[in-house]
VMD Tcl script that builds the backbone (N, CA, C; Angstrom):
set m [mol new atoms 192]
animate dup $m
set s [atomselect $m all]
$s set {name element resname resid chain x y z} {
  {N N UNK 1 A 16.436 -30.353 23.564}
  {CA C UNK 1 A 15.880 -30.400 22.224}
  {C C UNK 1 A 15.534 -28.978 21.779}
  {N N UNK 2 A 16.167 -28.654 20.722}
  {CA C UNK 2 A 15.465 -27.039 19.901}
  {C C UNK 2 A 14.226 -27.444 18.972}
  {N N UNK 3 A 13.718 -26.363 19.349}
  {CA C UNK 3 A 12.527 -26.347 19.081}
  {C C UNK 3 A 12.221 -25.229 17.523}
  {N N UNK 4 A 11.726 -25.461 16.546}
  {CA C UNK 4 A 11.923 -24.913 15.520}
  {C C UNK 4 A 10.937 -23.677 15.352}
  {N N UNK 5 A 11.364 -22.266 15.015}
  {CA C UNK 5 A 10.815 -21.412 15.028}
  {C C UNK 5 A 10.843 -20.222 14.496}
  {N N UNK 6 A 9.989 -19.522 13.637}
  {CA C UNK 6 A 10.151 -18.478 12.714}
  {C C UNK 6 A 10.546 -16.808 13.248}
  {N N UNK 7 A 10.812 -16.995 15.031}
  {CA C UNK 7 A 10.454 -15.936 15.549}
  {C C UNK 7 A 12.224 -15.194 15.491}
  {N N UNK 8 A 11.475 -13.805 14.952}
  {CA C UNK 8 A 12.939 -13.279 15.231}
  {C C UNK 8 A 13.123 -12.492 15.907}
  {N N UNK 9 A 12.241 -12.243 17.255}
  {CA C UNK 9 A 12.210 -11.156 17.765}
  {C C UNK 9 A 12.340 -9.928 17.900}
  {N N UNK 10 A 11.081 -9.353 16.871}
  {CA C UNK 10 A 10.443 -8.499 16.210}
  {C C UNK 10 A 9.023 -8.956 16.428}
  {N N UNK 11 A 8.582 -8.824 17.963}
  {CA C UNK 11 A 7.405 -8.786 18.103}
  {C C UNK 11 A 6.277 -7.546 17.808}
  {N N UNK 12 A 5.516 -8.043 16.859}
  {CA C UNK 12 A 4.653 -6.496 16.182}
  {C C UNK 12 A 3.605 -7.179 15.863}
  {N N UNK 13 A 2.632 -6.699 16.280}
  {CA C UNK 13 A 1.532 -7.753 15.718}
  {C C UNK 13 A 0.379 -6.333 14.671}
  {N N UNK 14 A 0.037 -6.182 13.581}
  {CA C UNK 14 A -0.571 -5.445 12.624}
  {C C UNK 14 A -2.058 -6.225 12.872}
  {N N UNK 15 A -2.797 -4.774 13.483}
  {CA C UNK 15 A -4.177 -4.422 13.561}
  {C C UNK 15 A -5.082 -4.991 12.677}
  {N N UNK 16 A -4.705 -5.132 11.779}
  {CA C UNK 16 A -5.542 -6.141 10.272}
  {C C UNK 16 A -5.524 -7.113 10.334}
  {N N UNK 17 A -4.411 -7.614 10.277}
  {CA C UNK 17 A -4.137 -9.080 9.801}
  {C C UNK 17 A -4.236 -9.839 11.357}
  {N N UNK 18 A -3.703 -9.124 11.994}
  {CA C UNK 18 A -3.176 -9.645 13.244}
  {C C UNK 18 A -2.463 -10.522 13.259}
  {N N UNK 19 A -1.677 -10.418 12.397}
  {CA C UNK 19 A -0.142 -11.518 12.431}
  {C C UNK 19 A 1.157 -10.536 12.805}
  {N N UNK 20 A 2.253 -10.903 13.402}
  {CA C UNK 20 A 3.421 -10.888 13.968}
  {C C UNK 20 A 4.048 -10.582 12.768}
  {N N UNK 21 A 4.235 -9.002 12.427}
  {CA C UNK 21 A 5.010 -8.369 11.267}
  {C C UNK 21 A 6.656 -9.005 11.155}
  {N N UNK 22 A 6.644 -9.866 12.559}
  {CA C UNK 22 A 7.979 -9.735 12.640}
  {C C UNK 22 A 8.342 -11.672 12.021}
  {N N UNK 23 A 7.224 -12.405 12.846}
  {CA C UNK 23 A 7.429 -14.218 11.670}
  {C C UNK 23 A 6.416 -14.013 11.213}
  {N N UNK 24 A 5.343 -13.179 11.063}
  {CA C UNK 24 A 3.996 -13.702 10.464}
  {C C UNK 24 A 3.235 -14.624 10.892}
  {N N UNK 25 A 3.207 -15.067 11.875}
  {CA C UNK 25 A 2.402 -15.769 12.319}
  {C C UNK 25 A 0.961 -15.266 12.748}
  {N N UNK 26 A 0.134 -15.873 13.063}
  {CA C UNK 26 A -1.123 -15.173 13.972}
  {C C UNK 26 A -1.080 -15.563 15.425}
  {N N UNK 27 A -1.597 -14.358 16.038}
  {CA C UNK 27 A -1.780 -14.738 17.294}
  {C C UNK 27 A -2.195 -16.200 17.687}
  {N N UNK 28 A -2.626 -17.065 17.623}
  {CA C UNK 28 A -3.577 -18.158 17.955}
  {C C UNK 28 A -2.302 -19.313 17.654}
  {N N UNK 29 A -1.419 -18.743 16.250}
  {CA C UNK 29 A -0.518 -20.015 16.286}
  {C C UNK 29 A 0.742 -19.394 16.959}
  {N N UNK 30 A 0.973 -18.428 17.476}
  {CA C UNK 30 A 1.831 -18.030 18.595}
  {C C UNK 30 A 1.443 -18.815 19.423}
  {N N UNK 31 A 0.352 -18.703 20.255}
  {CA C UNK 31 A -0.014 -18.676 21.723}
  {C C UNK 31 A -0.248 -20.512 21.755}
  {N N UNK 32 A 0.129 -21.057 20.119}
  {CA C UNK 32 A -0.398 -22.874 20.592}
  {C C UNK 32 A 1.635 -23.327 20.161}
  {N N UNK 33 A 2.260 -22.610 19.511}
  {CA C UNK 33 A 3.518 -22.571 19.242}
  {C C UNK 33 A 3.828 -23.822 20.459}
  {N N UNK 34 A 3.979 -23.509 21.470}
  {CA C UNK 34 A 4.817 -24.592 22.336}
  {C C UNK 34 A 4.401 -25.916 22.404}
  {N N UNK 35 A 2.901 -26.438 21.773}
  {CA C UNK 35 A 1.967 -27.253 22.647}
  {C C UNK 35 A 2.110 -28.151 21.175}
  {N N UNK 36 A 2.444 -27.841 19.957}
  {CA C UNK 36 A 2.151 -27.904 18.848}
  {C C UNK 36 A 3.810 -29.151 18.764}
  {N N UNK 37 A 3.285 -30.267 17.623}
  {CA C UNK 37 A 4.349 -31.107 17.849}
  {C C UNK 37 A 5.603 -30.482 16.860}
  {N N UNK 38 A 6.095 -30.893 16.390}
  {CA C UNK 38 A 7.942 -30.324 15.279}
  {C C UNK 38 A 7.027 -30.209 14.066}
  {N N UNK 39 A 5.840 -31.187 13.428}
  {CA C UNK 39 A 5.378 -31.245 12.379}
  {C C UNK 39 A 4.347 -30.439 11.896}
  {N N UNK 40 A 3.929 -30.318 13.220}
  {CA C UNK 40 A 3.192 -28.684 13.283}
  {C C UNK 40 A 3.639 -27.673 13.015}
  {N N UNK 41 A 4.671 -27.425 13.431}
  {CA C UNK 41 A 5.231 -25.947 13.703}
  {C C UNK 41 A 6.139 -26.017 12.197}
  {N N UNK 42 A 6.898 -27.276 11.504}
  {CA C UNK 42 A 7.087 -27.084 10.305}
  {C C UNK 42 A 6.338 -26.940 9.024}
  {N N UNK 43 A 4.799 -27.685 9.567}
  {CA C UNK 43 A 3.830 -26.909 8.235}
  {C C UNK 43 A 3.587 -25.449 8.507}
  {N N UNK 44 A 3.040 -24.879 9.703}
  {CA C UNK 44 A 3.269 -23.242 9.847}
  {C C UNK 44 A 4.402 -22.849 9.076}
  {N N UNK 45 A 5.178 -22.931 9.358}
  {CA C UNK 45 A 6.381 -22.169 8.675}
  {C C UNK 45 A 6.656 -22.822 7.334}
  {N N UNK 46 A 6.247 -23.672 6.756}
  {CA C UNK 46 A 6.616 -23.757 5.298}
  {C C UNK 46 A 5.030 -22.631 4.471}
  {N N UNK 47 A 4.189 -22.409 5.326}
  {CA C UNK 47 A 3.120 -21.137 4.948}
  {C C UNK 47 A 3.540 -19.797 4.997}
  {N N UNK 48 A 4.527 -19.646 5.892}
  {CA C UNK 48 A 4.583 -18.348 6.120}
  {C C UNK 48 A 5.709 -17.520 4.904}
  {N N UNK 49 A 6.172 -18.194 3.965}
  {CA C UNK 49 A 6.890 -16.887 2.987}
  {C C UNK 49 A 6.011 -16.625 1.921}
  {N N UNK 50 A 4.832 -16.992 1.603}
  {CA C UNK 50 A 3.839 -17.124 1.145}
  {C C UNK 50 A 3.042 -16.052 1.878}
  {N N UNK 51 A 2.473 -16.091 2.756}
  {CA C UNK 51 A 1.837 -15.166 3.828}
  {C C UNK 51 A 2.420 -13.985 4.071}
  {N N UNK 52 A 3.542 -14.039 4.008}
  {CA C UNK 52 A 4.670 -12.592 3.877}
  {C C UNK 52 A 4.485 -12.014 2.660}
  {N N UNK 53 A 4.865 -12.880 1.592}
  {CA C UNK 53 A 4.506 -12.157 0.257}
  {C C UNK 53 A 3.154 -11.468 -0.160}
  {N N UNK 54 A 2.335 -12.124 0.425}
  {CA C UNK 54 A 0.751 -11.873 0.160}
  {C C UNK 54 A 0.500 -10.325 1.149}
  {N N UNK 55 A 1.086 -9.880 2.269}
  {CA C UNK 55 A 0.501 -9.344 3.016}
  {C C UNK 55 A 1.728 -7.989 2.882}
  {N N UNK 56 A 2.752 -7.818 2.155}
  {CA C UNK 56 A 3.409 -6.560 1.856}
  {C C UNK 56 A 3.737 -6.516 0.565}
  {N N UNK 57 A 2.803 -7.154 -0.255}
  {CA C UNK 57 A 3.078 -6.438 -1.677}
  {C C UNK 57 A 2.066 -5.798 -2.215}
  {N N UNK 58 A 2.572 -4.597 -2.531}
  {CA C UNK 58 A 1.684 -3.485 -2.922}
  {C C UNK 58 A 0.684 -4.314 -3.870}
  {N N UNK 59 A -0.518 -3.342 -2.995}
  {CA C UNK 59 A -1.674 -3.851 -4.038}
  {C C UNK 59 A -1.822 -3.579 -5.790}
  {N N UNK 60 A -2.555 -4.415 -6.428}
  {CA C UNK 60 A -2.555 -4.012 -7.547}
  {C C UNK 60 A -2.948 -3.023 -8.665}
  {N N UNK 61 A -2.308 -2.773 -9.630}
  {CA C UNK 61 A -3.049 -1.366 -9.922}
  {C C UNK 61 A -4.129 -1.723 -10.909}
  {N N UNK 62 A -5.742 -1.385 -10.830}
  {CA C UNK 62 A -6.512 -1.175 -11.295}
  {C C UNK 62 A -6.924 -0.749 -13.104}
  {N N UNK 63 A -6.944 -1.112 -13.921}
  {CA C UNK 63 A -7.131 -0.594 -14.647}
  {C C UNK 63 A -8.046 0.345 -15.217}
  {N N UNK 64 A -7.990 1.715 -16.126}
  {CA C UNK 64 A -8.521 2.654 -16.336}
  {C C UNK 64 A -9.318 2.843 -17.191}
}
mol reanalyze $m
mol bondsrecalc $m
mol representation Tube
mol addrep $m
């Protein structure tokens, strides 16, 4: 059975967020990733292009 998963191996995990630059995930849903049933691991990942977008788009500019 395959097991469904955002990882593309581009393990990087960013000091801030502490999510995996590489699926975005966070540590905590890495480390439960295996234990977690198909329906689990498909609500994680229907969050994460959302979570991508939010966490590398330049912040906004301020007005003067």
């Amino acid at each position: 059975m395959t097991v469904s998963t955002p990882c593309i191996k581009v393990c990087r995990i960013d000091a801030d967020s502490r999510l995996c630059t590489g699926c975005w995930r966070s540590l905590d849903e890495i480390a439960a990733w295996g234990g977690m049933t198909e329906a689990e691991r498909l609500a994680v990942m229907a969050g994460l292009p959302e979570r991508r977008a939010r966490l590398i788009s330049p912040p906004s500019a301020s007005p003067a």
